[in-house]
C-alpha positions as CSV (number, residue, x, y, z in Angstrom):
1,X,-23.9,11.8,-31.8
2,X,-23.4,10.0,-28.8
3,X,-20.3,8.1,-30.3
4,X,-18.6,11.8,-30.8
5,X,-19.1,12.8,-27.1
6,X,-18.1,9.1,-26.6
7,X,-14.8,9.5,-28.7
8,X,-14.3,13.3,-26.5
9,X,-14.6,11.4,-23.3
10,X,-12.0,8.6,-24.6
11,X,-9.7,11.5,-25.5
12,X,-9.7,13.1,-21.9
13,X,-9.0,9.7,-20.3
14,X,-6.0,9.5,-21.5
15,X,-4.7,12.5,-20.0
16,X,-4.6,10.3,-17.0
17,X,-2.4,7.9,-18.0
18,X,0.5,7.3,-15.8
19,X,-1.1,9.0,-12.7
20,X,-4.3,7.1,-12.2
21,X,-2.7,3.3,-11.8
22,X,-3.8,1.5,-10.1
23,X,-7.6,3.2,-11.1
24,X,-8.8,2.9,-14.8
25,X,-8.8,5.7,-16.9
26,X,-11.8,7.3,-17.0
27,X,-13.3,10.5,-18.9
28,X,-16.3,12.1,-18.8
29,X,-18.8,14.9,-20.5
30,X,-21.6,16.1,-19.5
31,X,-24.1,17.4,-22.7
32,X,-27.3,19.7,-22.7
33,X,-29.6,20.6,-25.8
34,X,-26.1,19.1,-27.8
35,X,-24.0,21.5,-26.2
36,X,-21.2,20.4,-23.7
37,X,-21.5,21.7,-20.3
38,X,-18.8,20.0,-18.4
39,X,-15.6,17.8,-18.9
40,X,-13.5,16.1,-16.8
41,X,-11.0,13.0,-15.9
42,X,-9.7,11.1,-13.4
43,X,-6.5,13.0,-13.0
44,X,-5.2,11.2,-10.0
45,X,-4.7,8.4,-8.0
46,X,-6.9,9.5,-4.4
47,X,-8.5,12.3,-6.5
48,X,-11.4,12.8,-7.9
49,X,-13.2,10.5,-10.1
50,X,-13.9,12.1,-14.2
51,X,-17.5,12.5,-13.2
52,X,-17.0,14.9,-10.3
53,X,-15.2,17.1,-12.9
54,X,-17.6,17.1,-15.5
55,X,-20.6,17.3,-13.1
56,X,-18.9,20.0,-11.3
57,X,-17.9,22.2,-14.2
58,X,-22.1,21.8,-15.4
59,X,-23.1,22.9,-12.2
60,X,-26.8,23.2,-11.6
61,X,-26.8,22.9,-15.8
62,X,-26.6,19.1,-15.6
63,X,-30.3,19.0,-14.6
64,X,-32.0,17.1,-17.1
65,X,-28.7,16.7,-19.5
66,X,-26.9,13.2,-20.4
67,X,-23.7,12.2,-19.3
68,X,-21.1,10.4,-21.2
69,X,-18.3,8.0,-18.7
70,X,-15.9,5.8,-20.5
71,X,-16.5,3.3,-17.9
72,X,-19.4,2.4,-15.6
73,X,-19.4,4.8,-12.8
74,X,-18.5,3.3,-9.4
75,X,-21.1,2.4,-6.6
76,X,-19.1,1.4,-3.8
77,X,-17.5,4.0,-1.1
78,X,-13.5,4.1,-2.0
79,X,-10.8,6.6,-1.9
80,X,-13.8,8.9,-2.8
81,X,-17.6,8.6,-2.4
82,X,-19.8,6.4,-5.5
83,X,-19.8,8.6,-8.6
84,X,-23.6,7.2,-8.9
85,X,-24.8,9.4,-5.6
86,X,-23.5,12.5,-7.7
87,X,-24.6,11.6,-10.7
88,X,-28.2,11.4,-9.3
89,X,-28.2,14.1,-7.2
90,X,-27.1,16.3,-9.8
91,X,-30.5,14.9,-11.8
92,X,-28.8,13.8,-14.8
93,X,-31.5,12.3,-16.9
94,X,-29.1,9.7,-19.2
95,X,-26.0,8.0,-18.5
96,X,-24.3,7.0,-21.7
97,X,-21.5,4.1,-20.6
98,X,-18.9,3.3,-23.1
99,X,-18.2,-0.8,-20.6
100,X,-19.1,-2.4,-17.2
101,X,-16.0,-1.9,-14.7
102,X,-15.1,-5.8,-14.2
103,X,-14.1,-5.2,-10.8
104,X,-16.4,-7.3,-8.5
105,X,-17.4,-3.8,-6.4
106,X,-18.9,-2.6,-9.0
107,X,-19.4,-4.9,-12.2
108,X,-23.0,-3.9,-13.5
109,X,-24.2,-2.6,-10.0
110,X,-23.8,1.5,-10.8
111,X,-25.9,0.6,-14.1
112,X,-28.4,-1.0,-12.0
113,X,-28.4,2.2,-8.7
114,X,-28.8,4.5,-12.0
115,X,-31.7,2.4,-13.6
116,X,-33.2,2.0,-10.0
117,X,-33.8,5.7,-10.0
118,X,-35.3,6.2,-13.2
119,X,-32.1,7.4,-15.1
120,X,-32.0,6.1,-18.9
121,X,-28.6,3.8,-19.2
122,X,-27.1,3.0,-22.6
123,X,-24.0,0.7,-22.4
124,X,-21.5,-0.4,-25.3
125,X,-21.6,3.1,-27.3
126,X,-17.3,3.0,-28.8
127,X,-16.6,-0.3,-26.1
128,X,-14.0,-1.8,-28.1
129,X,-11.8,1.3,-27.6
130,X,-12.9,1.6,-24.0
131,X,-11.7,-1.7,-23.1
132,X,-8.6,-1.3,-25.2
133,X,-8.0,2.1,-23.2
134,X,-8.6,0.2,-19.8
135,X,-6.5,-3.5,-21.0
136,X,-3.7,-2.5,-18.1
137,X,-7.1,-2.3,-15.6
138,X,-9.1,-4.9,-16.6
139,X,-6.0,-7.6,-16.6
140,X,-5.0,-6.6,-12.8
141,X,-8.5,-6.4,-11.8
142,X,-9.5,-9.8,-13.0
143,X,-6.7,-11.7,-12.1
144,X,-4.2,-9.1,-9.8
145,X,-1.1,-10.0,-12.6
146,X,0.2,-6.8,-14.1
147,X,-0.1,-6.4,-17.7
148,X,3.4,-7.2,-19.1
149,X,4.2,-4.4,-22.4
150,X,7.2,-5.7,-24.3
151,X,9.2,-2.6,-25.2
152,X,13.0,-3.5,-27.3
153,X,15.2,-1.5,-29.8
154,X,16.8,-4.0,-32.8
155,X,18.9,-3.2,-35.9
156,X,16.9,-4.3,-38.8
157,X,18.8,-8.0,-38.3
158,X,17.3,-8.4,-35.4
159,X,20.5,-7.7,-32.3
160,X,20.3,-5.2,-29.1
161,X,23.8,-4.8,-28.8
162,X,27.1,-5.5,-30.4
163,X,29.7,-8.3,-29.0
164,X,31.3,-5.6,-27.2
165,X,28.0,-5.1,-25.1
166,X,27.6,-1.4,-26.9
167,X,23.8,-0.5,-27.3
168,X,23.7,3.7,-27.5
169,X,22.2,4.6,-29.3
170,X,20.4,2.0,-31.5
171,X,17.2,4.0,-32.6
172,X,17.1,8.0,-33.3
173,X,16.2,10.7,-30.8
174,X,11.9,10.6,-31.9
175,X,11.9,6.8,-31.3
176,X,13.5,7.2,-28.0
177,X,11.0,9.9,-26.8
178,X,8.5,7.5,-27.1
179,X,10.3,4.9,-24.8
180,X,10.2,7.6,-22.5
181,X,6.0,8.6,-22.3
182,X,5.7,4.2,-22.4
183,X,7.9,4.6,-18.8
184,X,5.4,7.1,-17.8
185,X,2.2,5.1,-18.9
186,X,3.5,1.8,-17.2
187,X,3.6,1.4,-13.3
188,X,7.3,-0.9,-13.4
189,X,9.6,-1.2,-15.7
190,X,11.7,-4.7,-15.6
191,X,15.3,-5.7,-17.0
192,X,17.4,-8.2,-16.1
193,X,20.9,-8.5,-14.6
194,X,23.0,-9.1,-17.3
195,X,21.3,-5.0,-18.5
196,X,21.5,-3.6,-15.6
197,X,25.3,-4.7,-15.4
198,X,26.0,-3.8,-19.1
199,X,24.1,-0.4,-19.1
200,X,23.5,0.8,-15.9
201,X,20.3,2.4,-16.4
202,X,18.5,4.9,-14.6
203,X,15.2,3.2,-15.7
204,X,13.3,6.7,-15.1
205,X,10.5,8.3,-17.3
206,X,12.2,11.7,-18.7
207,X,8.9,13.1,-19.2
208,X,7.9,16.2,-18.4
209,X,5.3,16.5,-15.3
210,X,6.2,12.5,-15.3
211,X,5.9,10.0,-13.0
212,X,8.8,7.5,-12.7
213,X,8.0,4.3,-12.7
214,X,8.7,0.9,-9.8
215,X,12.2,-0.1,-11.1
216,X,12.8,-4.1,-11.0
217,X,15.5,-5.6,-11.6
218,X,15.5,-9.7,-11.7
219,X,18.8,-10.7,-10.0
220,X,18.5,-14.1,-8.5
221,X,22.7,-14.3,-7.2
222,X,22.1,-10.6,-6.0
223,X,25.4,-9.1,-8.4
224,X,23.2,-5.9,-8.7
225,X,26.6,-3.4,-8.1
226,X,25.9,-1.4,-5.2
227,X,27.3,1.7,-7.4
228,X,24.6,1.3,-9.9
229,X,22.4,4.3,-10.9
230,X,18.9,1.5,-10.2
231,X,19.8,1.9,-6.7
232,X,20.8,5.2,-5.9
233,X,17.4,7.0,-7.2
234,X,16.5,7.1,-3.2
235,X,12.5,7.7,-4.1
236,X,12.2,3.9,-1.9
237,X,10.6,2.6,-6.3
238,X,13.5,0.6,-6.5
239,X,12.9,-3.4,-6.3
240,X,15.3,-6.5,-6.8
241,X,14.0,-10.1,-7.0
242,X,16.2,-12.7,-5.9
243,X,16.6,-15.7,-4.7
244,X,15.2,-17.0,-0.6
245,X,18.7,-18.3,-0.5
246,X,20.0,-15.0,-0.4
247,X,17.8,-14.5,3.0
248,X,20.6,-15.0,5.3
249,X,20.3,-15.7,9.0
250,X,23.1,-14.2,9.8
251,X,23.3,-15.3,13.5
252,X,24.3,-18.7,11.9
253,X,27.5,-17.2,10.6
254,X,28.5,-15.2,13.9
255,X,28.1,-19.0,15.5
256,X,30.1,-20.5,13.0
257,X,32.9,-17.9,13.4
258,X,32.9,-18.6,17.4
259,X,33.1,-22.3,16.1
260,X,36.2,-22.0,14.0
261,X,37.9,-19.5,16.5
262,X,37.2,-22.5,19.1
263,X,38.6,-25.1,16.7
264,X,41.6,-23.2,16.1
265,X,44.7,-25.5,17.0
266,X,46.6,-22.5,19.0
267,X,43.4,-22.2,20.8
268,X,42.9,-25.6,21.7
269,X,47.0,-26.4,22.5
270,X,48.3,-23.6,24.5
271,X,45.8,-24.3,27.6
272,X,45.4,-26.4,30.7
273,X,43.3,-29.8,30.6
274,X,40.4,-28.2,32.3
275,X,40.2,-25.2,29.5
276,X,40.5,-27.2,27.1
277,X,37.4,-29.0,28.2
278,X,35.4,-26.2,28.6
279,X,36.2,-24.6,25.7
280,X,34.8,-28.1,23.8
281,X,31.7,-27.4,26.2
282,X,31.2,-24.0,24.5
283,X,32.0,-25.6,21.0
284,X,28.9,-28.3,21.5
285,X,26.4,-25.5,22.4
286,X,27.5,-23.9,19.4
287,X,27.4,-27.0,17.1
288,X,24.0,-27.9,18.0
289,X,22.5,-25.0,15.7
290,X,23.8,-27.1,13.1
291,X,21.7,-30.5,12.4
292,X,24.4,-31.5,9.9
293,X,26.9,-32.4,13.2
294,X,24.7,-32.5,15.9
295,X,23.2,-35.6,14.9
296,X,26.6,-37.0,14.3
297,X,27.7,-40.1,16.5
298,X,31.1,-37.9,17.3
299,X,29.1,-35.3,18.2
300,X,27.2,-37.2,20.9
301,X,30.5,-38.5,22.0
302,X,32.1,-35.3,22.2
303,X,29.0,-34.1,24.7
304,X,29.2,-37.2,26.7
305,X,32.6,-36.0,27.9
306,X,31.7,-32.6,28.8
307,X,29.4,-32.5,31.9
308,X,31.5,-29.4,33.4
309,X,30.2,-30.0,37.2
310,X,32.8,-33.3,37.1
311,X,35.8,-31.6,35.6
312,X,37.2,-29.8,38.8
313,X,36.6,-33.3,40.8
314,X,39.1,-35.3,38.3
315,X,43.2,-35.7,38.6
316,X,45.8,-35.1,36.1
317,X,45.8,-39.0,34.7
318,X,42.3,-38.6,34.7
319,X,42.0,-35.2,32.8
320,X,44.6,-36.4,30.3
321,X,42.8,-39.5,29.4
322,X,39.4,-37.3,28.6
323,X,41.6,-35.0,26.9
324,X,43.1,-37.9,24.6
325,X,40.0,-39.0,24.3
326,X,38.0,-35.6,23.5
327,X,41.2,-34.7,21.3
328,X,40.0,-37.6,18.9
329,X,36.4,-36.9,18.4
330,X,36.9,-32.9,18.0
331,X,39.6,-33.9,15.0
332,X,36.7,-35.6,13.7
333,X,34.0,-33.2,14.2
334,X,36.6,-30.9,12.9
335,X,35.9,-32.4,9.4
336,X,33.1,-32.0,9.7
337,X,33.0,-28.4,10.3
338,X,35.4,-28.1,7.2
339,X,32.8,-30.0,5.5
340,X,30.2,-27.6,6.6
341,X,32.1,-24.4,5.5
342,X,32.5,-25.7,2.4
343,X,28.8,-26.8,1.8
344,X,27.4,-23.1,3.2
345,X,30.3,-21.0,2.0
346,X,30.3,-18.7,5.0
347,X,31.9,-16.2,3.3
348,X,29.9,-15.9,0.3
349,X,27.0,-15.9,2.6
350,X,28.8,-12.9,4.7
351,X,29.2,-11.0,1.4
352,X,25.9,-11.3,0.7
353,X,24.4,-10.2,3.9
354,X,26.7,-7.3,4.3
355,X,25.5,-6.5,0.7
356,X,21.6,-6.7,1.6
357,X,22.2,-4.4,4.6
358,X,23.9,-1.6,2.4
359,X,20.9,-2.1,-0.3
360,X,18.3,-1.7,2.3
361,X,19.9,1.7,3.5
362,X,19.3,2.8,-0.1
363,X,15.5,1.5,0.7
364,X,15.7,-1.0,-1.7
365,X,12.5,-3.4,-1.3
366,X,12.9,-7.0,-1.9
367,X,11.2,-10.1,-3.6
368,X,11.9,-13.2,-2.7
369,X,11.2,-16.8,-4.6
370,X,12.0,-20.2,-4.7
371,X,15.4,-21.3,-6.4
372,X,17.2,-19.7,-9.0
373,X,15.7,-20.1,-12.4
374,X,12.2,-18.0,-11.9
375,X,9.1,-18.0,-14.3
376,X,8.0,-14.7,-15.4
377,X,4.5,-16.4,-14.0
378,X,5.5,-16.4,-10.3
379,X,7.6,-12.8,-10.9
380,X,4.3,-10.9,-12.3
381,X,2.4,-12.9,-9.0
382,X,4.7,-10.8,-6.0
383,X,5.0,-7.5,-8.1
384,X,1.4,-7.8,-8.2
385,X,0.8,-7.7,-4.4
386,X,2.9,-4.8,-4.5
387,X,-0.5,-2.9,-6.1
388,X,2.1,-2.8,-9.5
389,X,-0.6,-2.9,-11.8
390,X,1.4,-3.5,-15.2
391,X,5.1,-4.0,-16.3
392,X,7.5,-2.4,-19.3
393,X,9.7,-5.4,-20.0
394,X,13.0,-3.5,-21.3
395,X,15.6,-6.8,-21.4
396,X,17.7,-8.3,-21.7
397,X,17.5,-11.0,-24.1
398,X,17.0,-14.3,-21.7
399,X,14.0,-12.2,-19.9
400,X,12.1,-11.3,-23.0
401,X,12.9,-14.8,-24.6
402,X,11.4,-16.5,-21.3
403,X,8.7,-14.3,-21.1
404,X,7.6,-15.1,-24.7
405,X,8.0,-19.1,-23.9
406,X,5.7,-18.3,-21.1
407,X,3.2,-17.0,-23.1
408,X,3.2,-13.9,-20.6
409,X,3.6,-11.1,-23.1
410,X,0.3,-9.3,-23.2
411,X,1.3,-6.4,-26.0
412,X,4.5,-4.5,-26.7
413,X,6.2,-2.2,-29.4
414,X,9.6,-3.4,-31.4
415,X,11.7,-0.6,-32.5
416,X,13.6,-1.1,-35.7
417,X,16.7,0.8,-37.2
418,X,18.1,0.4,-40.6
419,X,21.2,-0.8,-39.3
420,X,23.1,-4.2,-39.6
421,X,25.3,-5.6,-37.1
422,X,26.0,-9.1,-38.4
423,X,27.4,-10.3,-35.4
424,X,25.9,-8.8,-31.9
425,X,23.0,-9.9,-28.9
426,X,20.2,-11.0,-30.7
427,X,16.9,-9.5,-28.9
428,X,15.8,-13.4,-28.8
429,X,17.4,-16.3,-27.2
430,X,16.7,-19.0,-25.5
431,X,14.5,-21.1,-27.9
432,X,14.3,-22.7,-30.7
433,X,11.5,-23.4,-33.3
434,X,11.8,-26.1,-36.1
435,X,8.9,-25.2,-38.1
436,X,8.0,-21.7,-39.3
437,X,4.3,-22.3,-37.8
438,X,5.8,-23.2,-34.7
439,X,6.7,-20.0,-34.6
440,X,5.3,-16.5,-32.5
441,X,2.5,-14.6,-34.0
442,X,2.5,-11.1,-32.9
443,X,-1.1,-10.2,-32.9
444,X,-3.6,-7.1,-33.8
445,X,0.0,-4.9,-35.3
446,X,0.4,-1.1,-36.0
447,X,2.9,-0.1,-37.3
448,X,4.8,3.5,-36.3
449,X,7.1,5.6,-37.6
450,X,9.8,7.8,-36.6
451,X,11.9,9.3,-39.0
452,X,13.9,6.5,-40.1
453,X,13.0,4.3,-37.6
454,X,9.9,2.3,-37.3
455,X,8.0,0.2,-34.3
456,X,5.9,-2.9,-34.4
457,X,3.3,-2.4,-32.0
458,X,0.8,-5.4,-31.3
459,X,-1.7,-7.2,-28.4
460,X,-1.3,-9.9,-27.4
461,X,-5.4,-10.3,-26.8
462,X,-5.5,-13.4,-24.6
């Protein structure tokens, strides 16, 4: 008996799913004399907890009845008040727990308030499918890394796209709905570039009463076209990560400018001794933001020459001598400003900053990391902080690949068309085994099917 109002309160947890992150999903029932009283869920995020539902709807019933939670109900003072104060004021006289929360707070303290004031606790009744119905919560919980859901469309040999980058529609119109209710349950969904580029995708959950998800988009050069449907949803879910060289300080380029309009020959020729001298002052307080030159031996030289108090003291001989001499360590630094603007690229640089301004009008939100070539490891660490607590990998090919060499793939569902492309984007690339047992095991698999189609589901238990 108590695993059918168990398997009830399983049911109604689900109907949280896609509201409630980054709470578990929880669902309760309240029973008297084998009869339920009261049901409920944690509908929202904020909102009340599945116990203040059921305990509610029983009213003044729930004296003396048993109570079935999905998950050990909280003890600690949150977004709302401990579900343990109601559950005892309300004189329930069992508590029926399907698993212990794992989250420090509360991990086996609500079992022990309950116990404390003589309410009868059974735990473990159905708790393989409570923790499978809490995997997203218990992962980001334990370790604040989303839970990363592999979700890709293939022909039946194996290829997201054709040469020509075409990939609409791979798998029929039932397969697809069910891409769209995995956008729902999933906080982010993730693709790279190289998709966002070749599809432009809206990366939205078409789902009725839906909630769209955090769109990410891993673009370390920041090419993400500023005419893309990812960054005009204006809802502020929209994230790119890129690369901290793309964090440009963009006072360094409106120096550099002044530099080369100061080291511009018409500049330099067409004025008297004494201008020219100051206007090589000006050019060393600007070249000192620039250790490359600054620490030069021309460039302490140059400086040497230019102590502006002793100009207006000097004759013409003696202007035109510092003149030839000053004349020969600018050529020189000169170079080395060439140099520079080659090493930095201003303009590249320019683009990129005016490009960062225009996304952040959009309210586009930003991750930064090290380098270019980022681990799926580090990328799950920021959207973490974020309170993200699991991801819908989409693509393309080089981010699933690298995510599977990672060993970061926690679970996932492979949709599979009877067609054959021959050539085309394989869903894989980027390794390479030489044995067959070398190979990736996809783990604990269901298989679905829609129509013609079929999915691969699995997890990934780690």
């Amino acid at each position: 008996m108590d695993q059918k109002y168990m398997n009830l309160a399983l049911n109604l947890a689900l109907k949280g799913e896609g509201h409630v992150s980054p709470n578990p999903l929880v669902g309760a029932v309240v029973v008297k004399n084998n009869k339920i009283i009261g049901k409920g869920y944690h509908k929202i995020f904020g909102g009340p907890h599945a116990e203040v539902y059921a305990l509610d709807q029983a009213g003044e019933d729930a004296k003396g009845a048993t109570i079935y939670v999905t998950l050990e109900p909280c003890s600690h003072q949150g977004k709302t008040p401990p579900c343990v104060n109601k559950i005892k004021k309300m004189g329930i006289k069992k508590c029926v727990i399907g698993t212990l929360d794992p989250n420090p707070l509360v991990s086996g303290k609500g079992k022990k308030i309950l116990e404390d004031a003589g309410i009868e606790v059974v735990v473990g009744v159905l708790e393989k499918e409570a923790k499978n119905l809490n995997k997203v919560f218990f992962k980001y919980i334990q370790t604040k890394k989303p839970y990363l859901f592999l979700k890709c469309a293939i022909t039946l040999d194996g290829k997201i796209a054709t040469n020509s980058k075409d990939s609409k529609w791979i798998t029929n119109e039932l397969a697809r709905e069910k891409v769209q209710r995995l956008r729902n349950k999933y906080s982010g969904i993730m693709v790279g570039i190289n998709t966002l580029i070749n599809d432009n995708p809206r990366l939205t959950a078409r789902v009725e009463n839906g909630i769209n998800p955090f769109r990410i988009v891993i673009d370390p050069y920041l090419k993400t076209p500023l005419n893309s449907n990812f960054i005009n949803m204006d809802d502020g879910k929209s994230i790119i990560v890129t690369s901290k060289n793309n964090i440009i300080d963009y006072k360094k380029i409106e120096i550099f400018d002044k530099i080369r309009d100061l080291t511009h020959p018409d500049t330099i020729e067409e004025i008297n001794h004494i201008k020219k001298l100051e206007k090589n002052s000006k050019l060393c307080k600007l070249l000192a933001d620039f250790e490359e030159i600054n620490q030069s031996k021309e460039f302490k030289n140059i400086k040497k020459l230019n102590t502006l108090e002793r100009l207006h003291g000097l004759n013409n001989d003696e202007l035109s001598k510092l003149v030839d001499e000053e004349k020969y360590y600018r050529l020189q630094i000169i170079r080395k400003i060439d140099l520079l603007e080659k090493k930095f690229n201003f303009n590249k640089l320019k683009n990129i900053h005016s490009k960062t301004e225009e996304l952040k009008k959009k309210n586009i939100k930003f991750i930064y990391l090290d380098g270019y070539d980022f681990s799926v490891d580090e990328i799950l660490d920021e959207i973490g902080k974020l309170n993200i607590d699991s991801v819908l990998l989409e693509g393309g090919s080089f981010l699933i690949s690298k995510a599977f060499s990672e060993n970061r793939i926690d679970g996932g569902e492979i949709f599979i068309a009877p067609k054959i492309l021959g050539g085309g984007l394989p869903f894989i690339d980027g390794f390479n085994f030489k044995t067959i047992k070398e190979g990736f095991n996809l783990e604990n698999v269901k298989y679905n099917i829609f129509q013609d189609n079929i999915s691969v589901e699995f997890d990934q238990k780690k």
